[in-house]
C-alpha positions in Angstrom: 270.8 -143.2 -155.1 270.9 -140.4 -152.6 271.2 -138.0 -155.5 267.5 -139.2 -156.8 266.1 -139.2 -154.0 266.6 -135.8 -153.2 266.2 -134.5 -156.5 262.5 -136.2 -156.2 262.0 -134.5 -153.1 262.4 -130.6 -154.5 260.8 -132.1 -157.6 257.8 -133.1 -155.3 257.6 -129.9 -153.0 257.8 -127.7 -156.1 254.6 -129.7 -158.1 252.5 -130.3 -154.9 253.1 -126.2 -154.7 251.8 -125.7 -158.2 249.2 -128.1 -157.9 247.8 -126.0 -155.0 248.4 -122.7 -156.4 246.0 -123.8 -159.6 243.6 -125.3 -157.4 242.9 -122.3 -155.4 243.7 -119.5 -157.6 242.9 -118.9 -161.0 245.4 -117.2 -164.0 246.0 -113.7 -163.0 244.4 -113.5 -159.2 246.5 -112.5 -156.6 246.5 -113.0 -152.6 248.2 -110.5 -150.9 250.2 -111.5 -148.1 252.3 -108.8 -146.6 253.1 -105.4 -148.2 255.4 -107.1 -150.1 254.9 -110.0 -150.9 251.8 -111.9 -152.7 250.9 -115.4 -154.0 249.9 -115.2 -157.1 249.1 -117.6 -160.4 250.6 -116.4 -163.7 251.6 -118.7 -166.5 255.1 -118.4 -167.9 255.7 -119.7 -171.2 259.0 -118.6 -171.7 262.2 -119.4 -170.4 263.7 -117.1 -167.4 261.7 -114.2 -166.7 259.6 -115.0 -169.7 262.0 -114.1 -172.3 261.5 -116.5 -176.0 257.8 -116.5 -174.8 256.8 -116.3 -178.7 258.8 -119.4 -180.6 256.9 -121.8 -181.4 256.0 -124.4 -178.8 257.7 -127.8 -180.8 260.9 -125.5 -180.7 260.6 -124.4 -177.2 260.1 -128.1 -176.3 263.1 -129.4 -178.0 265.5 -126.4 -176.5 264.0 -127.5 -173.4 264.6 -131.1 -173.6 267.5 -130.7 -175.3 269.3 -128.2 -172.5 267.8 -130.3 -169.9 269.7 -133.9 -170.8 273.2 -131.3 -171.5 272.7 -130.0 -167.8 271.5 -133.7 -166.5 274.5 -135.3 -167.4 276.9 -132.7 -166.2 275.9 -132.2 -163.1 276.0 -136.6 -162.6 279.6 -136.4 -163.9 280.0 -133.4 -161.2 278.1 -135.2 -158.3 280.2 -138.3 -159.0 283.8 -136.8 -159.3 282.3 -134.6 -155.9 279.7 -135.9 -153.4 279.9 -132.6 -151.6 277.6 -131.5 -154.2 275.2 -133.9 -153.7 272.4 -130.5 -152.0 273.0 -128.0 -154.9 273.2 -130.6 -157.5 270.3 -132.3 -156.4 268.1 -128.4 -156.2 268.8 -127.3 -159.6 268.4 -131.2 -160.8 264.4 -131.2 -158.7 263.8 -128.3 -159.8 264.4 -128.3 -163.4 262.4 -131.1 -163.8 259.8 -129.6 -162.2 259.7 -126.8 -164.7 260.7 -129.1 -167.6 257.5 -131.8 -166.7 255.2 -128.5 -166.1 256.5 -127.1 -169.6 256.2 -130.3 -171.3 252.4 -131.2 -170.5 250.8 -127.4 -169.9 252.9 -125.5 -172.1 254.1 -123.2 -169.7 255.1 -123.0 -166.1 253.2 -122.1 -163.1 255.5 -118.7 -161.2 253.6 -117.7 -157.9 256.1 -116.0 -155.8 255.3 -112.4 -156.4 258.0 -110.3 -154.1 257.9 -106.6 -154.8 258.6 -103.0 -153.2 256.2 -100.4 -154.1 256.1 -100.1 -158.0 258.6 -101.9 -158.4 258.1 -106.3 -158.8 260.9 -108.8 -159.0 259.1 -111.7 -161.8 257.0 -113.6 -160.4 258.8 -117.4 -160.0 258.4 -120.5 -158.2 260.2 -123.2 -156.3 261.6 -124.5 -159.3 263.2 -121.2 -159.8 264.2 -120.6 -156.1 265.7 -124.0 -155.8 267.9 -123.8 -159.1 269.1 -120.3 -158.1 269.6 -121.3 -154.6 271.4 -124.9 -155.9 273.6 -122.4 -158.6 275.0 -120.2 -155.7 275.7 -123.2 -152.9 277.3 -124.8 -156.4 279.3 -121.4 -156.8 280.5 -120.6 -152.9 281.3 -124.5 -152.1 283.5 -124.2 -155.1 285.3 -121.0 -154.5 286.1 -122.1 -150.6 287.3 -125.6 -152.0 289.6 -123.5 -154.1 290.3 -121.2 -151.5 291.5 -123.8 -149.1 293.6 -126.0 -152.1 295.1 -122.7 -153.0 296.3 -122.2 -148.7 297.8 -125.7 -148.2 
């Protein structure tokens, strides 16, 4: 239960973002923020970094839905076998359905975060993004010092 609820919470944070970021801003503007860093409101209709952008949008939909029930059930199976993984399970698990519901009904996601250095611009993402990549790399170092410690007793 713990699992959902946190899930719902990124899931919440990351649509209540969009939402706000759509309100306020329309495709393309930009409010700069620091010298490197702007909020900004591009649509992404592809998958990471907007790469498949073109396939057609019943295709897109079924990869997505399809990948998404795949990842959904593994990462139950690994919450259940692990409850230490209830925070990055729970951050990639909010998160991707915050991009899959925003896909689904807008045909495309909402990427805001614009962090850049000069010429040079990391793609533009969201929270959905940042708490998948953040939930992939607690996943990934709680694993390798689990192992590390099996592998000293």
């Amino acid at each position: 239960m713990k699992f959902f609820f946190i899930s719902f919470l990124f899931f919440a944070l990351d649509t209540v973002s969009k939402y706000i970021v759509n309100l306020k801003l329309s495709i393309g503007d930009k409010i700069e923020i620091t010298s490197f860093f702007n909020i900004v409101n591009y649509k992404n209709t592809g998958f990471i970094f907007g790469i498949f952008s073109e396939i057609p949008y019943m295709l897109y939909l079924i990869i997505n839905i399809f990948l998404f029930i795949i990842v959904l059930y593994i990462l139950l199976k690994l919450y259940f076998e692990n409850s230490r993984l209830l925070m990055p399970l729970s951050l990639i698990t909010g998160g991707g359905i915050g991009n899959l519901i925003e896909r689904f009904f807008y045909h495309g996601v909402t990427d805001f975060i614009d962090i850049y250095y000069k010429f040079y611009h990391w793609p533009a993402f969201n929270f959905a993004d940042l708490f998948i990549s953040s939930g992939i790399i607690i996943f990934i170092l709680l694993n390798v010092t689990e192992n590390r410690n099996c592998s000293q007793a």
